[in-house]
C-alpha positions in Angstrom: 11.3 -57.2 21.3 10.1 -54.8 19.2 7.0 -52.7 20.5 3.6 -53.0 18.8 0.8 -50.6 18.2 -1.2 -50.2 21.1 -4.7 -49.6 22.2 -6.3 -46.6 20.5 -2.9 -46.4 18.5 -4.1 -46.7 14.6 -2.4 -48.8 12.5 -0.8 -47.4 9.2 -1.5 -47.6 6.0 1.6 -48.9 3.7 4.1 -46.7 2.8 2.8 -43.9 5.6 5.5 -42.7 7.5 5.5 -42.8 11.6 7.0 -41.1 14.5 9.1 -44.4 15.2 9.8 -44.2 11.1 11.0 -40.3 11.6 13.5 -40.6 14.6 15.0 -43.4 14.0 16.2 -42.4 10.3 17.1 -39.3 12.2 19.6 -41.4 14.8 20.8 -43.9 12.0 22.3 -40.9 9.8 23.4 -39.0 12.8 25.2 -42.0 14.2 27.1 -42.6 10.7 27.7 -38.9 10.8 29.4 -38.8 14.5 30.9 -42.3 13.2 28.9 -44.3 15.5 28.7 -47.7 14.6 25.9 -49.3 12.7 25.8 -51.8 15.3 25.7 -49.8 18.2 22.9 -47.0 15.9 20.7 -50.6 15.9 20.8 -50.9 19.4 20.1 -47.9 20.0 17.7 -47.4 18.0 15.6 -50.4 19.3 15.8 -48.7 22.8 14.6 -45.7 21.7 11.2 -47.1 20.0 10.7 -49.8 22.7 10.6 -46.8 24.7 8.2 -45.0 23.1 6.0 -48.2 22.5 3.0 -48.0 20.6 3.6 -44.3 19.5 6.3 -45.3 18.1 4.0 -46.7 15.2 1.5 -43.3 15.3 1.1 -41.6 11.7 3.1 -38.0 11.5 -0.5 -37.5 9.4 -2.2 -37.6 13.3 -1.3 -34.3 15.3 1.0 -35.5 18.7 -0.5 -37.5 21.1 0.5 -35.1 23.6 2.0 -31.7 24.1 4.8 -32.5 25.5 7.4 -29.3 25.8 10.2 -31.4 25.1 10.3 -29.7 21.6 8.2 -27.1 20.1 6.2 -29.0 17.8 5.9 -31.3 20.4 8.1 -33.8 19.1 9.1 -36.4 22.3 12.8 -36.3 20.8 15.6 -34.4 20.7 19.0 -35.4 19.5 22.3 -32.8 21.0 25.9 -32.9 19.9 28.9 -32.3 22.6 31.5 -30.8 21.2 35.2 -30.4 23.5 39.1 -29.7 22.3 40.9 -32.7 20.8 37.6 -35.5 20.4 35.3 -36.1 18.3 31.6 -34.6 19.0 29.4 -36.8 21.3 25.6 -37.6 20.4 23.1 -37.8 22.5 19.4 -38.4 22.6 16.8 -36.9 24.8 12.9 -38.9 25.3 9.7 -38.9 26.6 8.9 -42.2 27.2 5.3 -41.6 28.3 5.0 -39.2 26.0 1.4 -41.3 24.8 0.2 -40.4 28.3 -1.8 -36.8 29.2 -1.9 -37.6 32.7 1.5 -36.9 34.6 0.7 -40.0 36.7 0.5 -42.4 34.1 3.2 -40.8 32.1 5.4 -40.8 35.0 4.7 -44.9 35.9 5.9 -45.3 32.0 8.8 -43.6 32.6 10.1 -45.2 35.5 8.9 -48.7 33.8 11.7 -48.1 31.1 14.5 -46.8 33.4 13.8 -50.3 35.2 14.4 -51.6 32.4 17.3 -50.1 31.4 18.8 -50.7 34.6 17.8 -55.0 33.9 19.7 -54.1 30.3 22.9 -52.6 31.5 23.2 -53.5 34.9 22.8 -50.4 37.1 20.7 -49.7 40.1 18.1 -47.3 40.7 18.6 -46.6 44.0 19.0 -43.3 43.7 16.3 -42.8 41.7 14.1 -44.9 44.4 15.1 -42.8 46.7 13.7 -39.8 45.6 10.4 -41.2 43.8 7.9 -40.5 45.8 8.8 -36.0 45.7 8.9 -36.5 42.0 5.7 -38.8 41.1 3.3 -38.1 43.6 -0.8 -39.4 43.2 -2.0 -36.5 41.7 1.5 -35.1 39.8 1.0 -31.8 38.0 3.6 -29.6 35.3 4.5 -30.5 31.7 6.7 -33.2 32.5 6.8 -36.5 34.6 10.2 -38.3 33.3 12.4 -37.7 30.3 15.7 -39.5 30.2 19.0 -38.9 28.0 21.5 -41.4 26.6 25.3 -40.5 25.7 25.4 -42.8 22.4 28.5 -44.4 23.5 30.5 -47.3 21.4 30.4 -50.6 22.6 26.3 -50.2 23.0 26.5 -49.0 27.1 25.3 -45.4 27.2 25.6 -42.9 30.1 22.0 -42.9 31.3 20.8 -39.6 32.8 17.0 -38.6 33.7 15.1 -35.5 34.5 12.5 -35.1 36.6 10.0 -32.1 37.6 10.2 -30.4 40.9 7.0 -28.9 40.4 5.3 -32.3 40.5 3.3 -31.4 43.9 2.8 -27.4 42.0 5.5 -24.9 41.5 5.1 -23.0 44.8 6.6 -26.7 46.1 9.4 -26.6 43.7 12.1 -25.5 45.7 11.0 -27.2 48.8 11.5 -30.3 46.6 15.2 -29.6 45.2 16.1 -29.4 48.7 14.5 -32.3 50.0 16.3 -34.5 47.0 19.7 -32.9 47.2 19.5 -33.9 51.0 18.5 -37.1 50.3 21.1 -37.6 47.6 23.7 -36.8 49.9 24.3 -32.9 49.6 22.6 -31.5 52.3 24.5 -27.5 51.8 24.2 -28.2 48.2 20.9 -25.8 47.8 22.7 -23.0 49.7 25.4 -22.9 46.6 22.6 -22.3 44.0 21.8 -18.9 42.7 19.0 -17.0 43.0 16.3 -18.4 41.1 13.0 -17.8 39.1 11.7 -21.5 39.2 13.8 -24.9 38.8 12.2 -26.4 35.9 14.7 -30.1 36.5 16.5 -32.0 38.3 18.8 -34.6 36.9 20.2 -37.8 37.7 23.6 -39.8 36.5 22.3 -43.4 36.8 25.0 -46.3 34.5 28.6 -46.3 33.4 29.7 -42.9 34.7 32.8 -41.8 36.3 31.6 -39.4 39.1 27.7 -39.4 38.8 26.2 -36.3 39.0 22.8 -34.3 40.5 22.1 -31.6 38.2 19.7 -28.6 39.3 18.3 -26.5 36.2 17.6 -23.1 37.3 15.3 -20.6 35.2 16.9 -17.0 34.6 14.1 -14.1 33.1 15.5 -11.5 31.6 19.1 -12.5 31.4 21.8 -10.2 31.0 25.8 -10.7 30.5 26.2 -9.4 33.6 23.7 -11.8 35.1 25.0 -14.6 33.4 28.8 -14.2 34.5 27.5 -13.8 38.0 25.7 -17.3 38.2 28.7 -19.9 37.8 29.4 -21.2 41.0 32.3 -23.5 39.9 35.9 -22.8 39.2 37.1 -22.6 36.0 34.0 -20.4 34.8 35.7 -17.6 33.6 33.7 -14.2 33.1 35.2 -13.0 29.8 34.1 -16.6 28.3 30.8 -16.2 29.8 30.5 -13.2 28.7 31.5 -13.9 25.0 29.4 -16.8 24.3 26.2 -14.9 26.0 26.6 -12.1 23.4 27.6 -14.2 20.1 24.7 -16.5 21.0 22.4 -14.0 21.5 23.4 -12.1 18.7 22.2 -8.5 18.0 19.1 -8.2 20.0 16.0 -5.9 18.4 15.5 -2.2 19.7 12.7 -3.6 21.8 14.9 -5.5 23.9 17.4 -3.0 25.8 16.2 0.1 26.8 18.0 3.6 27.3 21.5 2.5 28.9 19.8 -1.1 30.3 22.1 -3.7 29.2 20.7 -6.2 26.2 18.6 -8.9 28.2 16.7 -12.2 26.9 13.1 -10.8 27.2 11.7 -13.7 25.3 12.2 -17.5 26.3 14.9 -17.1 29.7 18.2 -18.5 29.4 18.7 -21.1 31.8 21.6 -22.5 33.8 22.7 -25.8 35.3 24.5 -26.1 38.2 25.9 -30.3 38.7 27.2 -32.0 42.2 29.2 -34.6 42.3 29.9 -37.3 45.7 31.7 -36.1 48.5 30.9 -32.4 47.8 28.4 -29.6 48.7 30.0 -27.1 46.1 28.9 -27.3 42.5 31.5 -29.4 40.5 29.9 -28.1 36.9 28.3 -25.0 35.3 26.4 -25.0 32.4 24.8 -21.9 30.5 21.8 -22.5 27.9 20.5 -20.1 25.5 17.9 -20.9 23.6 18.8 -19.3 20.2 16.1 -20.0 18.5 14.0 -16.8 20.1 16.9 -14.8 19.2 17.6 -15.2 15.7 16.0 -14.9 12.4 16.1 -18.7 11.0 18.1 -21.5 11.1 21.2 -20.2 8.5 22.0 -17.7 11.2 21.6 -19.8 13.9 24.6 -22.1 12.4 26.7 -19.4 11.5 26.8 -18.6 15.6 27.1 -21.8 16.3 30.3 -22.2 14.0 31.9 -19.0 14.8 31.5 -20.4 18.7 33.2 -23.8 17.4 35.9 -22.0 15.3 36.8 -19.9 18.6 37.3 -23.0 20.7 38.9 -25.2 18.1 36.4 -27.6 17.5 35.1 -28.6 14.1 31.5 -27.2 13.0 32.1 -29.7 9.9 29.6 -32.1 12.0 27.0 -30.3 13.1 26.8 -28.8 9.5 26.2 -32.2 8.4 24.0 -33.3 11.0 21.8 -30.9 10.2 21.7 -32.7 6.2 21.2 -36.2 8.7 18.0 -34.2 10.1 16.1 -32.5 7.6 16.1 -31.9 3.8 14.9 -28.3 3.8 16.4 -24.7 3.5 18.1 -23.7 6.5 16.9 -20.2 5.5 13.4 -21.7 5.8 12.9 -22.5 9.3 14.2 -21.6 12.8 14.6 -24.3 15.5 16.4 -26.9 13.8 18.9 -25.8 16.7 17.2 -25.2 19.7 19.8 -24.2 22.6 23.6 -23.1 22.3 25.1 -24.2 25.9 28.7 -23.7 27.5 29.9 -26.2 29.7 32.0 -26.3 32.6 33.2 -29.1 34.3 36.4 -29.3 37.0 39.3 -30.3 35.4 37.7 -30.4 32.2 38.0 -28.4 29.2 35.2 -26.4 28.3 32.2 -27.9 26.0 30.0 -26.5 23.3 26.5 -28.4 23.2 24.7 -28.2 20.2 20.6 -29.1 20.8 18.9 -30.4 18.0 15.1 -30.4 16.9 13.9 -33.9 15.2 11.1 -31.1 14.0 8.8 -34.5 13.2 5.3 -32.1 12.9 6.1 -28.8 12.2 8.8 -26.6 11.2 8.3 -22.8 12.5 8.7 -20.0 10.0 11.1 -17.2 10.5 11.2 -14.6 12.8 10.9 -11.5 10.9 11.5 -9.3 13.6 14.8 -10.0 13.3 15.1 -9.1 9.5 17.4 -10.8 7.4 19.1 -7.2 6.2 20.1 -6.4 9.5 22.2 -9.6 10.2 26.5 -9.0 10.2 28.2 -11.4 8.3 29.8 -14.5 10.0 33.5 -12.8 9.5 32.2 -9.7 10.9 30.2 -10.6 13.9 33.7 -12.9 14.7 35.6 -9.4 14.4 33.6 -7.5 16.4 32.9 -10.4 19.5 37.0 -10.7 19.7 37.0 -6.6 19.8 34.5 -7.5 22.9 35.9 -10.3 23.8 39.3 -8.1 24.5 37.4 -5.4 26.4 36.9 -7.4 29.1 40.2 -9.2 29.6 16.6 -28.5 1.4 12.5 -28.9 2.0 11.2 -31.2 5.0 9.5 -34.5 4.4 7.3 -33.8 6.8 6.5 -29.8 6.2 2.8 -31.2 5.0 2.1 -33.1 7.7 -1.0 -31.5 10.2 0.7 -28.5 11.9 0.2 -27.7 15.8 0.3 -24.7 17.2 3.4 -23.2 18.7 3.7 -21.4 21.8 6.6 -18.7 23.1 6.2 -20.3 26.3 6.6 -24.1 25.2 9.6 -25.9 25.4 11.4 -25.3 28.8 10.2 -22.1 29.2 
């Protein structure tokens, strides 16, 4: 069943485009790009608008209905690509189902309501879920997040299911208190001794479906991140430090003179890196390693931000043919133009897996942020060059928006999983 406007929700004029309108053209030309098919994009799509219910039908022309820090522009999607050695790149959806809601309560009680339902769709449990409810969802829950869930767009139409929840639902100086409490619930009661030191956990994650080995997944916030600090963190095997090290620096790219002092290493001073550390049954020690950087604070605009990406792809044998062209599935306007469009850059480590690239993308559905002119566009090495130079490192150590008229809201350096 298809949702329908809701109370205080404003109906729309013919021919005026809506949130629901935006994302969903977004996932149909992604899926034909990843070669989903247009049966499975359907479904898919239907569960991502039932989920957002009556905002779903909200005019772009009306500012967000809340600010949720999902995206920057306060978007309640985001789409990511998976790229690995020998497959095809996965896609994958990210949503705030009660996004509609400003209270965390309320927003929370939506969420779960479409996870139940989900679980009546696919037939899976929530027990796990149930199980750790009342840390996450508490009477009076604080923090910039309830419940935001993620589906692997699988064929067939059965998705892995995976949501995130806030561990500063009860205030941050609860947070880690919390990740314990649920990791010993879940099963993996030495699991919070295995995690590095930490600056704040801003999730924690849940496996819930058709998945092999179901995972826990603790996000763990890193200010000031240097490659040092990042090859320190993995606490998984298979994590090697000269990779780490590499895709911290061609990520990051050249960092401005106000961001390394004297003989300080370069460090992210702007929006922290952050990395996720996943368990798996049976075991205490972390089973996967995953490193986010969130690019867009360290680049100029979007046409650079690609050209790291691909390099990245090129170096691991994957093809940056499809994210190329779902960023033409996203947007219209000049890469040149904007910066955002891809959000975070993350490495991924699993055991006995292959490394991963993931490729975060902004549905940008109010606002597109301008360039960054502190990093100026004559400073910037070409693609070929910056490659050349990262594998001298690496051996050291071993088109116009549809929606760029819409109202505008203002961005923060400290929204969006800061």
């Amino acid at each position: 069943m298809t949702a329908r406007p809701g109370p205080g929700i404003p109906a729309t004029s013919p021919g005026e485009t809506t949130l629901g309108d935006h994302v969903l053209g977004q996932l149909r030309r992604l899926g034909a790009t990843v070669g989903l098919s247009e049966a499975d994009t359907e479904l898919y799509g239907r569960v991502l608008t039932d989920s957002l219910a009556g905002s779903a039908h909200r005019p772009l022309s009306l500012p967000p209905a809340s600010p949720t820090f999902l995206s920057d522009d306060h978007t309640p999607v985001e789409f990511s690509l998976a790229s690995a050695p020998d497959a095809a790149p996965a896609l994958r959806m990210l949503v705030e189902p009660g996004w509609a809601h400003s209270d965390m309560a309320e927003s929370g009680r939506a969420g779960l309501a479409v996870i139940r339902a989900m679980g009546a769709r696919w037939g899976f449990a929530t027990d796990r879920l149930d199980a750790i409810a009342d840390l996450f969802f508490p009477a009076a829950a604080q923090g910039p997040l309830a419940l935001w869930y993620a589906l692997d767009l699988r064929a067939g139409g059965v998705p892995g299911v995976k949501v995130y929840l806030n561990p500063s639902a009860s205030g941050p100086e609860n947070a880690a208190r919390t990740v314990r409490e649920a990791l010993r619930r879940l099963g993996y009661g030495q699991a919070f001794e295995q995690l590095p030191p930490a600056a704040g956990y801003p999730f924690l994650a849940l496996d819930l479906g058709a998945w092999a080995s179901p995972r826990v997944k603790v996000y763990v916030r890193h200010p000031r991140m240097s490659a040092d600090d990042a090859c320190a963190l993995s606490r998984t095997s298979g994590a090697t430090a000269a990779d780490t090290r590499y895709f911290f620096h061609a990520s990051a790219g050249s960092l401005t003179p106000s961001e390394r002092g004297g003989r300080d290493p370069l460090r992210l001073v702007r929006r922290p890196a952050l990395t996720c550390h996943s368990f798996t049954e049976g075991d205490n020690n972390p089973s996967g390693f995953t490193l986010h950087i969130p690019i867009r604070d360290y680049v100029r605009d979007d046409e650079e931000t690609l050209a790291r990406a691909a390099a990245l792809l090129n170096r691991a044998g994957m093809d940056p043919s499809v994210l190329n062209r779902s960023l033409g599935a996203l947007t219209e306007r000049n890469l040149a133009d904007g910066v955002g469009l891809i959000a975070y850059l993350a490495l991924v480590y699993e055991r006995n897996r292959p490394p991963r690239l993931t490729t975060y993308l902004s549905s940008e559905a109010y606002r597109v942020r301008p360039p960054q002119e502190q990093y100026p566009q004559e400073t910037w090495m070409s693609a070929q060059r910056t490659q050349s130079l990262l594998d001298l490192g690496h051996q050291a150590v071993g088109h116009v928006s549809p929606h760029t008229a819409q109202k505008e809201v203002t961005w923060s350096p400290t929204a969006s999983r800061s």
